[in-house]
C-alpha positions as CSV (number, residue, x, y, z in Angstrom):
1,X,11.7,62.9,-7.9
2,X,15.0,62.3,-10.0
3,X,14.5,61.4,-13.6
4,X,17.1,58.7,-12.8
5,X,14.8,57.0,-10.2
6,X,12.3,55.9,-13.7
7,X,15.7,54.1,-14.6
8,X,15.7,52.1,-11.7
9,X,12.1,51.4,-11.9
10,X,12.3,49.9,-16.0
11,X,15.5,48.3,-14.4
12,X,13.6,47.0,-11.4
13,X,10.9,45.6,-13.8
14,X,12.9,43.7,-16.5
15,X,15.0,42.0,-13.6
16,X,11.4,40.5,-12.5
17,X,10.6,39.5,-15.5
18,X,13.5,37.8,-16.3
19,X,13.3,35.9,-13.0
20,X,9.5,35.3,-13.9
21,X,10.4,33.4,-17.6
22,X,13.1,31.9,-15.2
23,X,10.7,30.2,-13.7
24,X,8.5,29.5,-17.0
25,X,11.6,27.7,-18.3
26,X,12.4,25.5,-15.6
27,X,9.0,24.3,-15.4
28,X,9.1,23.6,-19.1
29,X,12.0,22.0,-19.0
30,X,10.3,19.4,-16.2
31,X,7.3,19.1,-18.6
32,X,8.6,15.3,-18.8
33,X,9.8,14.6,-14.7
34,X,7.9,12.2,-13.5
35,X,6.3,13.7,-10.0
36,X,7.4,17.2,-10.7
37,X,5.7,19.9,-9.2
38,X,5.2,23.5,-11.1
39,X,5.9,26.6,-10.0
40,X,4.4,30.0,-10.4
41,X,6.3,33.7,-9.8
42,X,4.8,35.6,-7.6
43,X,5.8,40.0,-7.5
44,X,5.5,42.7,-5.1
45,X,6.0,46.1,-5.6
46,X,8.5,48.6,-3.7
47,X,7.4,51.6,-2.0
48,X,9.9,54.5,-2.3
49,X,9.1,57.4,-0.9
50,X,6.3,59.9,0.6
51,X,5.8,63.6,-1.5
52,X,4.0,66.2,-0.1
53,X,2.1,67.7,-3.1
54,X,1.2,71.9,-3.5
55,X,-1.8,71.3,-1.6
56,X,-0.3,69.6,1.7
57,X,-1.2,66.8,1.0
58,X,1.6,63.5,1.2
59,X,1.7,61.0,-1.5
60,X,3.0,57.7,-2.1
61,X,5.4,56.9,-5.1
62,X,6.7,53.5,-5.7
63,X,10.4,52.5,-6.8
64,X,9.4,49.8,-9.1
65,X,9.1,46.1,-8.9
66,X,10.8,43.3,-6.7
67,X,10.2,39.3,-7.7
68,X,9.0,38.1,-4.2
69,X,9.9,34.2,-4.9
70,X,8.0,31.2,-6.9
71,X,5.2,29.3,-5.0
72,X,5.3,25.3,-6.0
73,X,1.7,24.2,-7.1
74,X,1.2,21.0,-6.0
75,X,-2.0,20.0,-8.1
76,X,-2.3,16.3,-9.1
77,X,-1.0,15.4,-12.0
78,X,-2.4,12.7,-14.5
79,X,-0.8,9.2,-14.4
80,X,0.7,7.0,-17.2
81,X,0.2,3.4,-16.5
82,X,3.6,1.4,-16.7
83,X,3.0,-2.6,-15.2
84,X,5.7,-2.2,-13.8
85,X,4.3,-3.2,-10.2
86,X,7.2,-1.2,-7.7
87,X,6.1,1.6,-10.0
88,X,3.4,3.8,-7.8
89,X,1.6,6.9,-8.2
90,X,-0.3,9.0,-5.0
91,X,-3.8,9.7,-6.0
92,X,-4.5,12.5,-3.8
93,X,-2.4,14.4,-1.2
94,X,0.9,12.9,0.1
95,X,4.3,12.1,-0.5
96,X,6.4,9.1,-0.9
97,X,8.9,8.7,2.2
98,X,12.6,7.7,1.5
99,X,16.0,7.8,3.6
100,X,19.0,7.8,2.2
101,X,21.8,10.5,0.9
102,X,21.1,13.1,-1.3
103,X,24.0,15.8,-2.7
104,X,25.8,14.8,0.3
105,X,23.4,15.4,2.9
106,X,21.8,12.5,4.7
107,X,17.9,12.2,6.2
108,X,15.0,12.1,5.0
109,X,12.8,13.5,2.1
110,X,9.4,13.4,0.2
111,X,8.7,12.6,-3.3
112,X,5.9,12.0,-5.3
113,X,8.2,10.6,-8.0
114,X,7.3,6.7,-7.2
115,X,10.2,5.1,-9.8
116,X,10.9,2.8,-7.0
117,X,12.5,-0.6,-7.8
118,X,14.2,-3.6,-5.5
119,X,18.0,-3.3,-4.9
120,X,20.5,-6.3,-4.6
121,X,19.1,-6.7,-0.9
122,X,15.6,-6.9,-2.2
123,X,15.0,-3.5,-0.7
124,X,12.5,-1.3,-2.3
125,X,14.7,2.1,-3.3
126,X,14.3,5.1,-5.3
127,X,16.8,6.2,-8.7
128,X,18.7,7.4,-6.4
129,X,19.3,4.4,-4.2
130,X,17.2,6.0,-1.1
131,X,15.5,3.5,1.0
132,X,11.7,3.5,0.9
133,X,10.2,4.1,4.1
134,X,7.3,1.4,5.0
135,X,5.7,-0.7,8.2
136,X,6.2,-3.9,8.8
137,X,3.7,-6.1,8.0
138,X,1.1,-6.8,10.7
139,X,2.4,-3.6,12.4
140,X,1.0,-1.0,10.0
141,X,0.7,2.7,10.8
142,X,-0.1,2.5,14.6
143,X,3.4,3.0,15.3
144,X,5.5,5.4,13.1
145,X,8.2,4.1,15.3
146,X,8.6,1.1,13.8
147,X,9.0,2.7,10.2
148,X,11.9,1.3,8.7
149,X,13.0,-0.2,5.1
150,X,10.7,-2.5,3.3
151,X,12.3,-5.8,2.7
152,X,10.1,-7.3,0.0
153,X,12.5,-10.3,-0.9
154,X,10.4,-13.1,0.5
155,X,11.3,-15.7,-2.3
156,X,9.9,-19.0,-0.7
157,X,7.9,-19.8,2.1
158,X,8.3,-22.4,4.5
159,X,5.7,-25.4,4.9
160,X,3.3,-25.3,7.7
161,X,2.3,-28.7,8.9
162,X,-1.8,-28.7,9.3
163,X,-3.1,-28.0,12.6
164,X,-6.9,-27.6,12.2
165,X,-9.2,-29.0,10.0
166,X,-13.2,-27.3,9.3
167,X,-15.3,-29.5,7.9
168,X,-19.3,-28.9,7.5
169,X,-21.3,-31.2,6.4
170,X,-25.2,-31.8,6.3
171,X,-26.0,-35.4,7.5
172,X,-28.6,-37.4,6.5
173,X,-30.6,-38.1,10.0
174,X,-32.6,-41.3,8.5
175,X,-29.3,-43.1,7.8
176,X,-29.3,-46.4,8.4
177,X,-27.1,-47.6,11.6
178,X,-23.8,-49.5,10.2
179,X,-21.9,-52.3,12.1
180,X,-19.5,-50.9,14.2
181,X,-16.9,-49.0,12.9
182,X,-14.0,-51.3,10.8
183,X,-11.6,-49.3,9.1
184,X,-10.5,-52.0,6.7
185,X,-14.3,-52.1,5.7
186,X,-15.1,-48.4,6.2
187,X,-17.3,-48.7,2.9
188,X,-19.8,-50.9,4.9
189,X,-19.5,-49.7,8.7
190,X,-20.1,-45.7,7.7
191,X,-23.5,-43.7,7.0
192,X,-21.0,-41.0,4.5
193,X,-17.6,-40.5,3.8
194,X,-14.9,-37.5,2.5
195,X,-11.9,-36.6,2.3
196,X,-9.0,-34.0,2.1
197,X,-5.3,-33.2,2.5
198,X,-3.4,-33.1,5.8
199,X,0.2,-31.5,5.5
200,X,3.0,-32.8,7.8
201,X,5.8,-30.7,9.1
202,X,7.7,-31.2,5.6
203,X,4.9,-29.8,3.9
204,X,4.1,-33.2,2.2
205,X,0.2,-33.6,1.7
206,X,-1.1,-36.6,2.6
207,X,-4.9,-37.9,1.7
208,X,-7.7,-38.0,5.2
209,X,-10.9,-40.0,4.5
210,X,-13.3,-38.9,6.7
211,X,-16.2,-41.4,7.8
212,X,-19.1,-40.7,9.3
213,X,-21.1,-43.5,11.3
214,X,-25.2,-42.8,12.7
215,X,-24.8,-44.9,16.4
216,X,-29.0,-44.5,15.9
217,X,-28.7,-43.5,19.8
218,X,-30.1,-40.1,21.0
219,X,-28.7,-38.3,17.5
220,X,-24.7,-39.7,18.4
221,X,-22.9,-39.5,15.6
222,X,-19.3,-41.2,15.2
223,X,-16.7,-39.9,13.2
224,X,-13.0,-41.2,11.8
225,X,-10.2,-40.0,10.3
226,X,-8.4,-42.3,8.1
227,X,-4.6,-42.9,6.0
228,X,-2.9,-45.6,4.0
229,X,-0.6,-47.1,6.8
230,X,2.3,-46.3,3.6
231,X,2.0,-42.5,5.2
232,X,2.5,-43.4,8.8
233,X,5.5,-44.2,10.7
234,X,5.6,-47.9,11.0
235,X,2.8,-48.3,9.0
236,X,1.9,-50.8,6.0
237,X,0.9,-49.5,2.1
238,X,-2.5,-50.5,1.2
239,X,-3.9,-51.0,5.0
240,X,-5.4,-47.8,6.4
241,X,-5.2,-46.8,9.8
242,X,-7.4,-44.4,11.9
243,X,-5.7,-41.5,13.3
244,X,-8.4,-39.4,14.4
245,X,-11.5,-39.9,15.8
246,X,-14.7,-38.3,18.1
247,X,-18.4,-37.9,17.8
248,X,-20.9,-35.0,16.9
249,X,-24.2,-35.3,19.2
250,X,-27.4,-33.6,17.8
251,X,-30.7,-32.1,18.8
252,X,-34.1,-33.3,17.5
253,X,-33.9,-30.1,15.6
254,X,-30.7,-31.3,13.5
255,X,-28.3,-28.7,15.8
256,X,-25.1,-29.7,16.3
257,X,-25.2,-29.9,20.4
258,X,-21.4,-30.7,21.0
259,X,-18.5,-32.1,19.1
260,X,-15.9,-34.3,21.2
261,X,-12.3,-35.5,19.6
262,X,-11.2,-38.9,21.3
263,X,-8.2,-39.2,19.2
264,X,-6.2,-36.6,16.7
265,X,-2.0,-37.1,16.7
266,X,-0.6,-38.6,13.9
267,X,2.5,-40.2,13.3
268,X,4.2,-39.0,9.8
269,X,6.7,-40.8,8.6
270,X,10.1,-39.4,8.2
271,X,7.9,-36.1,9.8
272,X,7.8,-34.6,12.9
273,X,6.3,-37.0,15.1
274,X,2.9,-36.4,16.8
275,X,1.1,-33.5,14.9
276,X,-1.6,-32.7,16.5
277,X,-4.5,-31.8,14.4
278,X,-8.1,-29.8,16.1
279,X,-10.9,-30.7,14.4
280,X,-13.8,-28.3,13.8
281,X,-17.2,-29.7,12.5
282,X,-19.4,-25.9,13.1
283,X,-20.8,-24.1,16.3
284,X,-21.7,-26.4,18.9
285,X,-24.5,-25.0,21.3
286,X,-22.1,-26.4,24.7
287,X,-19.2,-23.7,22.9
288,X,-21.6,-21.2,22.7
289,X,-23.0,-21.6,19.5
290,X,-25.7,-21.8,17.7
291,X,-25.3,-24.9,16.3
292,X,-26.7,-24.5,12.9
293,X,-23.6,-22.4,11.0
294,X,-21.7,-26.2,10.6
295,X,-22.7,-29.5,11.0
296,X,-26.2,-30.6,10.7
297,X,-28.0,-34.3,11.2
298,X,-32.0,-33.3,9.0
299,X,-34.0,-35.6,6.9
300,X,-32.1,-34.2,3.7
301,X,-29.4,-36.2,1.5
302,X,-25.6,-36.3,3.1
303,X,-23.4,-33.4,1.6
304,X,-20.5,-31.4,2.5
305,X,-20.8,-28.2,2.6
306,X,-17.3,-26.3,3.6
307,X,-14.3,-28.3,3.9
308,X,-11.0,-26.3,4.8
309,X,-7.7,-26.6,6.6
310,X,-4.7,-24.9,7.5
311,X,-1.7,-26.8,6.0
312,X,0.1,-26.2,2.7
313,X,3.4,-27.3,0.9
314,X,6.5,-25.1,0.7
315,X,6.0,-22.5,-2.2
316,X,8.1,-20.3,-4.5
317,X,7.2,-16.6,-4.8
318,X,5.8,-15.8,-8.1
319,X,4.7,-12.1,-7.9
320,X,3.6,-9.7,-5.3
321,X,1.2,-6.9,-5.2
322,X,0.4,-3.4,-4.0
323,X,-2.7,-2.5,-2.8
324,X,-4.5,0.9,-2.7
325,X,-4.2,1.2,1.1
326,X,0.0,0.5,0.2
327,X,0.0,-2.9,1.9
328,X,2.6,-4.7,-0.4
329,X,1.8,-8.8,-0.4
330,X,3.6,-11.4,-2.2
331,X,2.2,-14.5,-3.9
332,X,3.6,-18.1,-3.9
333,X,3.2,-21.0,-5.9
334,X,1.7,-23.0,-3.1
335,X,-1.0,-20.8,-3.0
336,X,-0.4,-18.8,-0.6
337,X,-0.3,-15.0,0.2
338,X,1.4,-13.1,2.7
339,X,1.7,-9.3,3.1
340,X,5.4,-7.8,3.6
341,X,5.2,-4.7,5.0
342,X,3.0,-1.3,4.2
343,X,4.1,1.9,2.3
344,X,3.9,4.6,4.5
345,X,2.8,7.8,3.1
346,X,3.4,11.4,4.6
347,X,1.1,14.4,4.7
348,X,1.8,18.3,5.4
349,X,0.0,20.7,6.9
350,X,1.6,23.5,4.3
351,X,3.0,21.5,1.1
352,X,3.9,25.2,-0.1
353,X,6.4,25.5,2.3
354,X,8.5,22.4,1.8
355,X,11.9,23.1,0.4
356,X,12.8,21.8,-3.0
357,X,16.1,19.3,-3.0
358,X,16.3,18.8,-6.5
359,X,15.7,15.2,-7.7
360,X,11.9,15.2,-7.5
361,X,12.7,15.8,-3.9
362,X,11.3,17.9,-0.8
363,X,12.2,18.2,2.7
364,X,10.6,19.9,5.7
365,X,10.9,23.1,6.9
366,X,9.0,25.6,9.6
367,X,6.8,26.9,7.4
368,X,5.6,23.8,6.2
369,X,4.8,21.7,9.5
370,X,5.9,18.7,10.4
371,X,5.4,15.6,8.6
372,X,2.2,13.8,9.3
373,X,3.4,10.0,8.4
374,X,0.3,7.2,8.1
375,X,-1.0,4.8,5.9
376,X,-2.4,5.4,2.5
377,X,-6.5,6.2,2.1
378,X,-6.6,7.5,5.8
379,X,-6.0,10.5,7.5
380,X,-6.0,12.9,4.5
381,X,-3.3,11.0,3.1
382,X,-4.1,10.1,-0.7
383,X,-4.5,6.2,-2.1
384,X,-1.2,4.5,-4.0
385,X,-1.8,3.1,-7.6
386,X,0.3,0.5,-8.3
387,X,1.6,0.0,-11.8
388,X,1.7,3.4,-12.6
389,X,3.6,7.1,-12.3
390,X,2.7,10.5,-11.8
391,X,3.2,12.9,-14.8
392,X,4.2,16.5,-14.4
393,X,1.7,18.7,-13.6
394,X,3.1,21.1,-15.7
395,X,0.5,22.9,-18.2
396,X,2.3,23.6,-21.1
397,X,0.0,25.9,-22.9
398,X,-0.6,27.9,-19.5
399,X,3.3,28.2,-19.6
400,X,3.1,29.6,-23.1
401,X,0.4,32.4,-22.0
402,X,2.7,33.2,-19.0
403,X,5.8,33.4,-20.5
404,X,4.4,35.9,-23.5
405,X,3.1,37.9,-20.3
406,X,6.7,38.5,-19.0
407,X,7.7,39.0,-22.4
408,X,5.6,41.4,-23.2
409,X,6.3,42.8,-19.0
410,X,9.9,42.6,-19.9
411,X,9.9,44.8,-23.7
412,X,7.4,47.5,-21.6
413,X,9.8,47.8,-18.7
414,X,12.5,48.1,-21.8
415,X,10.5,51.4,-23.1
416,X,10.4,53.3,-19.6
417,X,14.5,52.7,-19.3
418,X,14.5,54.3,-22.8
419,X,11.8,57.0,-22.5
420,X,13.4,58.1,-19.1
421,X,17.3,57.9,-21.1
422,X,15.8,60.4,-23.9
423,X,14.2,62.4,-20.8
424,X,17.8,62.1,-19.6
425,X,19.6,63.5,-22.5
426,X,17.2,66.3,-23.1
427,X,18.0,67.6,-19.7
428,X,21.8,67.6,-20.9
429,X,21.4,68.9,-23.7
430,X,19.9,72.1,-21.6
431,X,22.9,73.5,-21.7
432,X,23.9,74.0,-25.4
């Protein structure tokens, strides 16, 4: 064994340390990246060469030290809530998906850095101006086909004229039986009365009075829907019309039997002409129902109990929302809510074998599989906080410890080079 060789291994052993604090440094320099993932050295040793000894016997003498790479450590990292709402965090496994360039190369990466905001297009992007990868809404993760960029600019919505009406109310059975039916003197030819608002196809809401009338003829009830004639095409202010109209039959047990509509299109003015509009007074036993989850005629006072329909105005968009399962949904002034796509989030078999881009970014590579894209909070894949960021997961006193380790590695490795160089120089100096 040449007294040269304990050279190479101090030699072999301060390069590893070196590369070791190489790593420390870099991951305290990221002790402030948002979504940056540590990383630890990791050595191996090299085996030189096979003696015989005096008895026979062979034996193994190593050649020092080799640094066999640095392993990423993708623990969670603790969050640092920001209100900014395009700002999102992954609590649990999974990665962000985005498209776009990166260094000059084009495709797609992962990221847990979730500094996402809305470009001029109102497309949800990263710093770097990489699309984030979502489903459209509706669609969802069934079909990672259909993954595309999320468009979240929805700034108003549209009107939607009404088309159904639900109304519930508990009638009072010993009701007195009214004249027929006058609309000009509803007050007096109706058991009970309400009323609610009926877009049209400009979104315009427009007050229904709703009568109802006790026939006093095998439980019939008659019902009417009612406007000022100011609302209606060809109509007069102040003299209401009826533009709807049916009857509710009940059982001697109250039960709404079956709910007939005689009449239901109405003509708005300056509106689309005849709107139709279904009316739904509960669960009629001839549709299969049970009769008693709407409508009731019992010896109790009149109320209503659910009135609801499906019209509403045109409305502004005044904020939106990201939910834990990444469905993003915007509100509107109206009212209204409507979802605009799904983030989509993207699992690996073996995160330690993506390869770092740089950038808070990873792609995929043999050794760690192939990405497993889905929704957020299924499938392994972890839930999205909105409003907040993931912080490094960096541990900077566990770098300190580390990097007074190689250190400490390094100045050891120093002494063999310098015990093996006086070694050295005694063997020279043999010859004086």
């Amino acid at each position: 064994m040449s007294i040269l060789s304990s050279l190479y291994n101090g030699a072999s052993g301060m390069l590893a340390q070196s590369a070791g604090i190489t790593v420390i440094g870099d991951n305290i320099a990221n002790i402030n990246t948002i979504g940056f993932k540590a990383s630890r050295g990791t050595f191996s040793d090299v085996l030189g060469l096979t003696v015989t000894n005096g008895g026979g016997q062979p034996t193994q003498i190593g050649l020092g030290v080799r640094f066999a790479g640095a392993e990423q450590v993708f623990t969670q990292g603790s969050f640092a809530n920001t209100g900014q709402v395009t700002d999102m965090a992954i609590d649990g496994e999974g990665f962000f998906v985005v498209r776009g360039q990166h260094r000059g190369q084009s495709g797609q990466f992962y990221t847990r850095a979730g500094t996402f905001h809305l470009d001029q297009n109102n497309v949800l992007v990263n710093r770097e101006n990489m699309q984030v990868m979502g489903f459209p809404p509706g669609v969802g993760a069934a079909s990672t086909t259909a993954m595309g960029p999320l468009q979240l600019g929805a700034q108003t919505m549209p009107p939607r004229a009404t088309d159904k009406v639900e109304l519930s109310a508990a009638l009072d059975s010993r009701a007195a039986t009214p004249p027929a039916f006058n609309v000009l003197d509803a007050a007096a030819t109706s058991s009970a009365s309400s009323s609610l608002p009926v877009y049209d196809s400009l979104g315009a809401a427009h007050n229904m009075q709703i009568y109802f009338r006790n026939t006093g003829v095998n439980g019939t009830w008659e019902w009417y829907g009612a406007m000022d004639g100011a609302e209606l095409q060809g109509g007069l202010a102040g003299t209401p019309q009826v533009v709807a109209r049916g009857t509710m039959v009940f059982t001697n047990t109250g039960a709404l039997a079956q709910q007939t509509t005689a009449q239901n299109t109405i003509q708005f003015k300056a509106a689309a002409p005849n709107q139709v509009v279904n009316f739904d007074f509960g669960d009629a036993i001839a549709q299969g129902g049970t009769g008693q989850k709407g409508s009731t005629a019992v010896a109790q006072s009149t109320s209503i109990k659910r009135s609801a329909q499906d019209g509403y105005a045109a409305g502004e968009f005044t904020q939106m929302t990201i939910g834990g399962n990444g469905v993003v949904t915007a509100a509107f002034s109206n009212g209204q809510r409507q979802d605009l796509g799904q983030i989509a989030v993207a699992g690996f078999s073996a995160e330690q074998g993506l390869r770092r881009e740089g950038g808070t970014l990873w792609s995929s590579a043999p050794e760690s599989g192939e990405a497993v894209i889905g929704a957020a909070g299924s499938s392994g894949h972890g839930q999205i906080i909105s409003g907040a960021l993931e912080l490094s997961n960096v541990d900077l006193a566990d770098q300190f410890v580390q990097m007074i380790a190689y250190q400490r590695g390094f100045q050891a490795n120093s002494k063999t080079i310098q015990t093996s160089d006086d070694n050295y120089v005694t063997l020279v100096q043999l010859r004086r």
